[in-house]
N, C-alpha and C positions, 0 to 999 in steps of 0.2 A: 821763679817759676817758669817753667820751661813753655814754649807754645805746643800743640795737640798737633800732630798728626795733619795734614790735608789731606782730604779725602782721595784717592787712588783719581786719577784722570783714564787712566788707561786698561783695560783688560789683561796687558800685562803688567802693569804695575798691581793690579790687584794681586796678581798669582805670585807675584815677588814676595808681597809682601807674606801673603799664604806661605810659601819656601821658607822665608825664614823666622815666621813665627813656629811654626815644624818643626825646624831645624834647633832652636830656640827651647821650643818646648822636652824636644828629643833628649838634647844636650842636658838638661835640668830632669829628667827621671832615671835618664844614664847615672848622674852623680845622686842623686836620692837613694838610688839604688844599690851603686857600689858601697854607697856612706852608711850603708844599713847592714847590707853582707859583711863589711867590715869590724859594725859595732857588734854582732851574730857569734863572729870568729871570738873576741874578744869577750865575750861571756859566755863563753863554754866553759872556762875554768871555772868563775863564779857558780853558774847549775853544778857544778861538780865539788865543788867545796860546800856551797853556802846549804844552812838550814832555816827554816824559821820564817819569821818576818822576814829577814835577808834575802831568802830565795822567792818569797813574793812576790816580793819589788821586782825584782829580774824575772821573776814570770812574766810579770805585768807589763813591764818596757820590753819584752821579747814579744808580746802580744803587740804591742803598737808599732813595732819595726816591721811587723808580721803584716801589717794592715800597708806601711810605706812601703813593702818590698811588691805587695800584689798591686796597690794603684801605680806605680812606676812603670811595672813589667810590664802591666797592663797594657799603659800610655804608650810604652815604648816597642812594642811588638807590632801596634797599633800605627807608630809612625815607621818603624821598619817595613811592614809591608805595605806601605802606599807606594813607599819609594823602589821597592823592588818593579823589575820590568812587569 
């Protein structure tokens, strides 16, 4: 089991550590992101073939990528403009 964190001593070691939980966070809805657009691309053919129950389900998992693609972009617009001047 790993030991916790000590608590920040310094006013900049707080904003350090701020940077790279950001930075951290950024990184991690950049890739939620791309990984969603990606799977997006990738069942386009499915909506185009599929009927029935079949195209449901891909309704449905296009609805929930639908939901990762706006909390991501969200997060991520969010940390791109802190760090802009």
């Amino acid at each position: 089991m790993a030991a916790p964190n000590p608590a920040p001593s310094t006013e900049s070691e707080l904003m350090e550590r701020h940077d790279s939980t950001q930075t951290a966070r950024a990184e991690q809805a950049r890739a939620n992101l791309v990984a969603a657009l990606r799977e997006c691309g990738e069942l386009a053919d499915a909506v185009e073939a599929f009927d029935g129950s079949d195209l449901l389900d891909v309704l449905i998992h296009l609805d929930s990528l639908r939901f990762v693609m706006a909390e991501s972009g969200q997060l991520l617009q969010g940390v791109v403009r802190g760090f802009e001047p």
